[in-house]
BAPA-541774 format. One record per residue (C-alpha): residue in one letter; residue number from 0; x negated, y negated, z negated. Coordinates in steps of 0.02 Angstrom, whole numbers, always signed. Each point is the difference from the previous one (the first is absolute). Example, Ala and Ser with C-alpha at 12.3 -4.5 7.8 and 13.67 -1.06 7.14 Angstrom:
2
ATOM   aa     i        u        v        w
ATOM    A     0     -615     +225     -390
ATOM    S     1      -69     -172      +33
END
This chain:
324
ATOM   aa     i        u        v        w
ATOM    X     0    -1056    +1230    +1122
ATOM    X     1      -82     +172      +30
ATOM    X     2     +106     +156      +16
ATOM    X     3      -34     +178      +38
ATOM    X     4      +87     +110      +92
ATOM    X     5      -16     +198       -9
ATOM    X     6      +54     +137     +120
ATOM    X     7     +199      +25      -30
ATOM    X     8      +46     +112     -157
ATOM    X     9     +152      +38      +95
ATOM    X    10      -61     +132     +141
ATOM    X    11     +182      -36      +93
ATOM    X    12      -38     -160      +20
ATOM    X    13     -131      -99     +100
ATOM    X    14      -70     -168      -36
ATOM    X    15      -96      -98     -133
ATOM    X    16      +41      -19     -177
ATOM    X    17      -49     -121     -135
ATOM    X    18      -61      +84     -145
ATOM    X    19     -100     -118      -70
ATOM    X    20      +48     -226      -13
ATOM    X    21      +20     -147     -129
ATOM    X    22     +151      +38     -111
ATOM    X    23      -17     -179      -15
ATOM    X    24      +59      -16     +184
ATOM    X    25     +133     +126      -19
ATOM    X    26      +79      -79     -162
ATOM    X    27       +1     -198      +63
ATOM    X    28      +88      +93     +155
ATOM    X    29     +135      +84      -80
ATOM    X    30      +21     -148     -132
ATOM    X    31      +54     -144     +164
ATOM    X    32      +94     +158      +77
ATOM    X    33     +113       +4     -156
ATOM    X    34       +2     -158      -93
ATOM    X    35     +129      -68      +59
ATOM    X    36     +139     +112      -53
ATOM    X    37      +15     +137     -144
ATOM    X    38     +107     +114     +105
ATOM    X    39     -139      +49     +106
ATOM    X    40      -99      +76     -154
ATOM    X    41     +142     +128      -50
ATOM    X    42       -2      +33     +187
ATOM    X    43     -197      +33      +39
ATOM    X    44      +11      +94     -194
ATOM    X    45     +126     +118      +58
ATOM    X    46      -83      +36     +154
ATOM    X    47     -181      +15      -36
ATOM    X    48      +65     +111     -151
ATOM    X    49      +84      +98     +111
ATOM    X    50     -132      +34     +115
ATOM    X    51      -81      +34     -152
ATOM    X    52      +88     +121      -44
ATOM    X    53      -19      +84     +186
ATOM    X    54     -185      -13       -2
ATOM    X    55      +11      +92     -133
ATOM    X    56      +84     +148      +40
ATOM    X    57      -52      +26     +183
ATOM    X    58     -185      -63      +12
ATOM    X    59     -149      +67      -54
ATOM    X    60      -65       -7     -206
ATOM    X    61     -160     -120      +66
ATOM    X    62     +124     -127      +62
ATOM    X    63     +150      +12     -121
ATOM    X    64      -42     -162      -70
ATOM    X    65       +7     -113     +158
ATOM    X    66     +134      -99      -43
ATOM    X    67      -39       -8     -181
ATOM    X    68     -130     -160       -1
ATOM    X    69     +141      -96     +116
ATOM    X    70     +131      +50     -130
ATOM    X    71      -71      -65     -149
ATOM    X    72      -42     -160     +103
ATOM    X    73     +186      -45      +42
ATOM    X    74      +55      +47     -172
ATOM    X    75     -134     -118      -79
ATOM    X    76      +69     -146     +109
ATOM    X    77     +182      +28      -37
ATOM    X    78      -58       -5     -191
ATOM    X    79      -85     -148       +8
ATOM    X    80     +120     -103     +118
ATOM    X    81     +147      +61     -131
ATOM    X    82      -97      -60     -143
ATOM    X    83      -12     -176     +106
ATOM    X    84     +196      -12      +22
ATOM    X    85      +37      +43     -189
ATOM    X    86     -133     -152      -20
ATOM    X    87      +77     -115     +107
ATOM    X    88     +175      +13      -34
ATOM    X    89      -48       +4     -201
ATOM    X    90      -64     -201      +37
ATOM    X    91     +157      -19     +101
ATOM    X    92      +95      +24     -136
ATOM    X    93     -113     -105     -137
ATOM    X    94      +46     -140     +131
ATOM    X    95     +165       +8      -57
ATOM    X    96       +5      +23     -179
ATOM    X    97      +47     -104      -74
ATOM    X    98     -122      +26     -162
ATOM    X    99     -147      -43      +88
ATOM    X   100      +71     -154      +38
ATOM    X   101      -25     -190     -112
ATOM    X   102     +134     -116      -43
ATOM    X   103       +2     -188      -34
ATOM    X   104     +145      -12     -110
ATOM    X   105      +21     -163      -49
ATOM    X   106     +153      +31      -91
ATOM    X   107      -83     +142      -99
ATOM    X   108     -146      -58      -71
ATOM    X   109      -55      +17     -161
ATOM    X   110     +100     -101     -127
ATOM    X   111     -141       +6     -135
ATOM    X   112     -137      -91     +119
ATOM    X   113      -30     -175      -39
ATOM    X   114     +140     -116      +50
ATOM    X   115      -25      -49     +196
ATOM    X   116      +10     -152      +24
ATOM    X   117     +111       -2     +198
ATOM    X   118      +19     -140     +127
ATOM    X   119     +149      +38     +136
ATOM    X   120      -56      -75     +165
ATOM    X   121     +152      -98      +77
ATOM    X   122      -27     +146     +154
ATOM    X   123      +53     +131     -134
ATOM    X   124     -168      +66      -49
ATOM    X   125      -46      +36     -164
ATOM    X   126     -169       -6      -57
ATOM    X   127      -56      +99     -159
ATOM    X   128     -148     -107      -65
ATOM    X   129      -76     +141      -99
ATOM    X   130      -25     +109     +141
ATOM    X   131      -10     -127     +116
ATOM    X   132     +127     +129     +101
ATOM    X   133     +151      -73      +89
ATOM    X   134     +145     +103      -18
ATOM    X   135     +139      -49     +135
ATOM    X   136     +146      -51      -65
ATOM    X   137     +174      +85      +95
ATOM    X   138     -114     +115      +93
ATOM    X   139     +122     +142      -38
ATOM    X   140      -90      +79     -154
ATOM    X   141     -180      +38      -46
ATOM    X   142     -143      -30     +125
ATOM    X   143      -87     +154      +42
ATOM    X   144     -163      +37      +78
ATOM    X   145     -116     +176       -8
ATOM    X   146     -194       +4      -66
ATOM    X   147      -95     +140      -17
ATOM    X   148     -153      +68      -16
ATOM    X   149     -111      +37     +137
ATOM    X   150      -26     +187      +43
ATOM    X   151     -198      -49      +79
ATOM    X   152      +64     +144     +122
ATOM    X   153      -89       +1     +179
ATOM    X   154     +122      -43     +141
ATOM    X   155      +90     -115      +82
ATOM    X   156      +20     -153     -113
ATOM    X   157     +187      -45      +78
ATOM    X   158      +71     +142     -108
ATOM    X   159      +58      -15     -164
ATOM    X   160     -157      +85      -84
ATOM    X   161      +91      +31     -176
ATOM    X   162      -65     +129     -108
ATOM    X   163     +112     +140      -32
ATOM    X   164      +81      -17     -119
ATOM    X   165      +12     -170       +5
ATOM    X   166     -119     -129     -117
ATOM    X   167     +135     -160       +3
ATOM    X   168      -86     -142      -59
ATOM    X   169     +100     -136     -117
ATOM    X   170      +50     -180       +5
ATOM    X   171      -97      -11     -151
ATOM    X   172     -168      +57      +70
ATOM    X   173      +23     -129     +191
ATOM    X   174      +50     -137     -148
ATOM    X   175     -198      +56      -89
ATOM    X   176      -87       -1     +182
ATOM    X   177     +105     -172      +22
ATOM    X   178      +73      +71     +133
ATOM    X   179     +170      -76      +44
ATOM    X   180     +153      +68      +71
ATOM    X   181     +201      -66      +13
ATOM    X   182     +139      +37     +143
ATOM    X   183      +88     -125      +92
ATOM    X   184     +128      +39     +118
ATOM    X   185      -55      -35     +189
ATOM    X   186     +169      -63      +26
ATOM    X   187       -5     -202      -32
ATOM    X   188     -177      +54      -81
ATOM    X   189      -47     -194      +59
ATOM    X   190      +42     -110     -134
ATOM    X   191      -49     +130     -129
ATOM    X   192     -171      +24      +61
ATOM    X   193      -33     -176       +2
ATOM    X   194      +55      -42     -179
ATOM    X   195     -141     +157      -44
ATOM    X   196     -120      -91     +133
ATOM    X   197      +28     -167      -81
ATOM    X   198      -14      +53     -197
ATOM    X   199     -151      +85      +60
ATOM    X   200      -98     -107     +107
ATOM    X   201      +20      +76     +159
ATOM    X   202       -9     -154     +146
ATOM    X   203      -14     +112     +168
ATOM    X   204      +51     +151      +80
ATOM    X   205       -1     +101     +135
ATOM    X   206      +78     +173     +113
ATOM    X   207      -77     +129      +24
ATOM    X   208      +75     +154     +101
ATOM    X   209     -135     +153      +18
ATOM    X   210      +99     +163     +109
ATOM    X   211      -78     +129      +73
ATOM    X   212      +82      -63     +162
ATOM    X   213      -52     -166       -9
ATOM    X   214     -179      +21      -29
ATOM    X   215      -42     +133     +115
ATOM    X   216     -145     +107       -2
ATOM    X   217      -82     -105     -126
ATOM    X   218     +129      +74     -109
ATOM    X   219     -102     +110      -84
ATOM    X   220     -154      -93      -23
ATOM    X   221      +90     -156      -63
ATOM    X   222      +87     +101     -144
ATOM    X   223     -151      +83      -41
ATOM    X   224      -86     -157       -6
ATOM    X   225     +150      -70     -156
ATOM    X   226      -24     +164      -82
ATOM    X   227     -192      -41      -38
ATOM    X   228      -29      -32     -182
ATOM    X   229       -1     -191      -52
ATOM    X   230      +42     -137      -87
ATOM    X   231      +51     -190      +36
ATOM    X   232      -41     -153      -98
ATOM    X   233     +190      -54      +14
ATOM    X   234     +148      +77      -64
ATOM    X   235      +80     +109     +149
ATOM    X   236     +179      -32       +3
ATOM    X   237     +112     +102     +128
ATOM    X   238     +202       -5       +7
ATOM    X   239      +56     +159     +113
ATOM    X   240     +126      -51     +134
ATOM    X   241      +10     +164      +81
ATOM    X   242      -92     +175      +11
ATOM    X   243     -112      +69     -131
ATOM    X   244     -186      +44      -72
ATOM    X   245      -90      +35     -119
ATOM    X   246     -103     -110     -110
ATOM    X   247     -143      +74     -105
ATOM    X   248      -78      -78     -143
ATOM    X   249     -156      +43     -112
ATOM    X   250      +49      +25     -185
ATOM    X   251     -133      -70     -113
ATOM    X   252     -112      +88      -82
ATOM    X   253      +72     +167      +35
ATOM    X   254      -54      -46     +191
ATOM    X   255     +170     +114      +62
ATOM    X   256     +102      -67     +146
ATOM    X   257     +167      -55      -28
ATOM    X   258     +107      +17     +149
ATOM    X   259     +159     -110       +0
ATOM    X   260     +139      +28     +136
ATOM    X   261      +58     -161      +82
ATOM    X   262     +158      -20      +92
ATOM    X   263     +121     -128      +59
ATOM    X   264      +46     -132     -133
ATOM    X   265     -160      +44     -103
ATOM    X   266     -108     -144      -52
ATOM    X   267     -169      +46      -70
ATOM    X   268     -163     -123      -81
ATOM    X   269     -155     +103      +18
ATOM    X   270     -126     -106     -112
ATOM    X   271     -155      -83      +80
ATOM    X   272     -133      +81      -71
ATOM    X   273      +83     +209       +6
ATOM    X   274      -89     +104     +119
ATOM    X   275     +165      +70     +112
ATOM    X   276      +61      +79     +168
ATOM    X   277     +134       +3     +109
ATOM    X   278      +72     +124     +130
ATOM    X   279     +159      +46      +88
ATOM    X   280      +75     +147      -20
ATOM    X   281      +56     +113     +110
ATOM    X   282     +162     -125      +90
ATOM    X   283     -153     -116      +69
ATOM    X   284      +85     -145      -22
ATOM    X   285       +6     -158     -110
ATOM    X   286      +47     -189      -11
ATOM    X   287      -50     -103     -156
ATOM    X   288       +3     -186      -37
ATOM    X   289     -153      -46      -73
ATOM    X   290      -28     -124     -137
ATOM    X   291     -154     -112      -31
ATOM    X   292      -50     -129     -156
ATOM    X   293      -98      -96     +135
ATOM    X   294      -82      +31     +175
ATOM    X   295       +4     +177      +41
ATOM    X   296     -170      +61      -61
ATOM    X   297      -27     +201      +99
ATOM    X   298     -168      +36      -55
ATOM    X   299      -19     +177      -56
ATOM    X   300     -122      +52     -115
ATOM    X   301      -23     +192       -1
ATOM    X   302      -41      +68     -157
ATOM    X   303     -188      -11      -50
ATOM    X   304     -130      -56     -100
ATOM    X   305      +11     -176      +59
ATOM    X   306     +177      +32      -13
ATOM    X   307      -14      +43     -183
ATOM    X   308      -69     -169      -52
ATOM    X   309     +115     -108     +104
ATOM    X   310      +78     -128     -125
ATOM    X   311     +168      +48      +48
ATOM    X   312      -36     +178      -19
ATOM    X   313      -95      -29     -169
ATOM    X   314     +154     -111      -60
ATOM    X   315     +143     +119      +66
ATOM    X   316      -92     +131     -126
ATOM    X   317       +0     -123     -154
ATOM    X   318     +186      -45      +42
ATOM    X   319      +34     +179      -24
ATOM    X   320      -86      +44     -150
ATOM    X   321     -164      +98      +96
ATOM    X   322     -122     -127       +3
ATOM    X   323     -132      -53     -118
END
C-alpha cells in the first residue's frame, strides 16, 4: 500500500506524518481492535470526541477537522455492531417461543377427520394409520418438535437460520411432503423402536456418532460435505440418541427449504426421492441410530438434471401430488 507523507503541519513537532492511506486499512484495523467488547467503543467515542473538541479550540481553522473522518468511522461501527446484537438476541429469543414451535398431539387431533383406524404395539406405541405418524403412548404429553422455514441467509449453516419473525411450518404441510415425524423417549426407547422398525420394514441398523472432537480437522469439511443438496433412493430414517441438528428439506413445488430441529428422542422418515440436507448446529455433536428397509444403500445424488429424471425422484413427485 502506498502512502505519502508531508512535512509536519505541526511546526513544534518533528517527524513524518501520514496524510494520505487506505481508509480501508484504517477501518479493518480499528474493527479487530474493538470487536471483541462494546465497552471499548464508548471509551475510544469519548476520547476521540474529546480531542475533538480540543482540536477544535486550540489548532488552526485548516486542521479543525482532523479528528472528524476517524469520528464518524467509530460511530459507524458501533451502529452497525448494535444493530448485529439487537439481531442476534431477536433469534435467541424465536428459539424459545414457544409459537414458532409444532406439536404432535395425538390426543388433540381433529375429531371430524375420518375415523383412524389404530394398532397399539405390545411396546406401547401407537401407530395412527392415516398419518402413518406414531404417537408414543405414556410419553408424558404431546410430542413436540420445531420446523421452520429457511431464512436462505449467508452464514454459518450450524445456526438456527430462522427468519425473523419466525415462518413455523405445520404438521400438516411435513404430512403433504410425506415427511414423518413422532417422539419416543430415549429412555427404554429399545423395544419401541423396534415395534416401528418391524411394522415398517426396517431389517438393519447402525451408530453413528459425528463430534467435532472426534473427527478432527476434517470436521469442517465432513459437515459441509452432509450439507450438500441431495437426495437418496431409500427412505432416510434417523432416531436421535443424543445432541442435535438440523435437517433441511425441499418443499415441493414452492422449492423453499424446510428446516426441522432434531434432538434427543426425535425420530424422523425423510422420503427417498426429497432432495434434503443435514447439519449440526452450533453444540457439534450428535448420535443417531439409523434405520434401513434393506442393505444400507449411501449413494447421494446431488440435485440435477439427471437427478430430475431419476425414477425415485420422478415417483417421490407423483406421490406428492407434483408430478405429471
Amino acid at each position: 500500500m502506498v502512502q505519502d507523507f508531508d512535512p509536519s503541519p505541526l511546526a513544534l513537532f518533528k517527524g513524518c506524518y501520514v496524510t494520505d492511506a487506505s481508509s480501508v486499512l484504517f477501518v479493518a484495523w480499528l474493527i479487530l481492535l474493538v470487536y471483541d467488547t462494546c465497552i471499548v467503543y464508548y471509551v475510544y467515542l469519548f476520547g476521540i470526541s474529546a480531542l475533538n473538541i480540543i482540536v477544535v479550540l486550540v489548532l488552526p481553522r485548516d486542521l479543525a477537522t482532523l479528528l472528524s473522518m476517524p469520528e464518524r468511522v467509530l460511530h459507524a461501527a458501533f451502529t452497525c455492531r448494535v444493530v448485529l446484537h439487537i439481531r442476534a438476541l431477536t433469534r435467541q429469543e424465536q428459539l424459545t417461543t414457544e409459537a414458532s414451535s409444532i406439536q404432535f398431539r395425538s390426543d388433540e387431533r381433529d375429531k371430524s377427520k375420518d375415523v383412524k383406524s389404530k394398532s397399539t404395539y405390545a411396546s406401547g406405541v401407537t401407530m395412527d394409520r392415516t398419518t402413518a405418524d406414531p404417537a408414543p403412548a405414556g410419553s408424558g404429553g404431546a410430542a413436540k418438535m420445531r420446523a421452520y422455514y429457511f431464512d436462505n441467509l449467508p452464514g454459518d449453516q450450524r445456526l438456527p437460520h430462522d427468519y425473523v419473525p419466525s415462518r413455523p411450518v405445520s404438521a400438516e404441510k411435513l404430512t403433504e411432503i410425506n415427511v414423518k415425524f413422532w417422539q419416543i423417549p430415549v429412555e427404554g426407547y429399545e423395544p419401541k423402536v423396534d415395534a416401528v422398525a418391524k411394522e415398517r420394514g426396517y431389517k438393519n441398523r447402525d451408530l453413528i456418532n459425528v463430534t467435532k472432537e472426534g473427527l478432527g480437522d476434517i470436521y469442517e469439511e465432513k459437515i459441509k460435505s452432509f450439507f450438500e443438496e441431495h437426495m437418496h433412493e431409500d427412505e432416510e430414517i434417523r432416531y436421535i440418541l443424543s445432541g442435535s441438528g438440523f435437517f433441511d428439506v425441499r418443499e415441493s413445488p414452492s422449492d423453499e427449504w424446510i428446516r426441522i430441529a432434531v434432538e434427543p428422542g426425535d425420530l424422523l422418515v425423510i422420503p427417498a426421492g426429497i432432495y434434503h440436507r443435514f447439519t449440526l448446529d452450533e453444540n457439534n455433536a450428535i448420535k443417531a441410530l439409523r434405520l434401513f428397509q434393506d442393505e444400507p444403500k449411501w449413494v447421494p445424488y446431488n440435485r440435477g438434471p439427471e437427478t430430475e429424471v431419476n425414477v425415485h425422484r420422478v415417483q417421490y413427485l407423483k406421490t406428492i401430488g407434483v408430478g405429471a
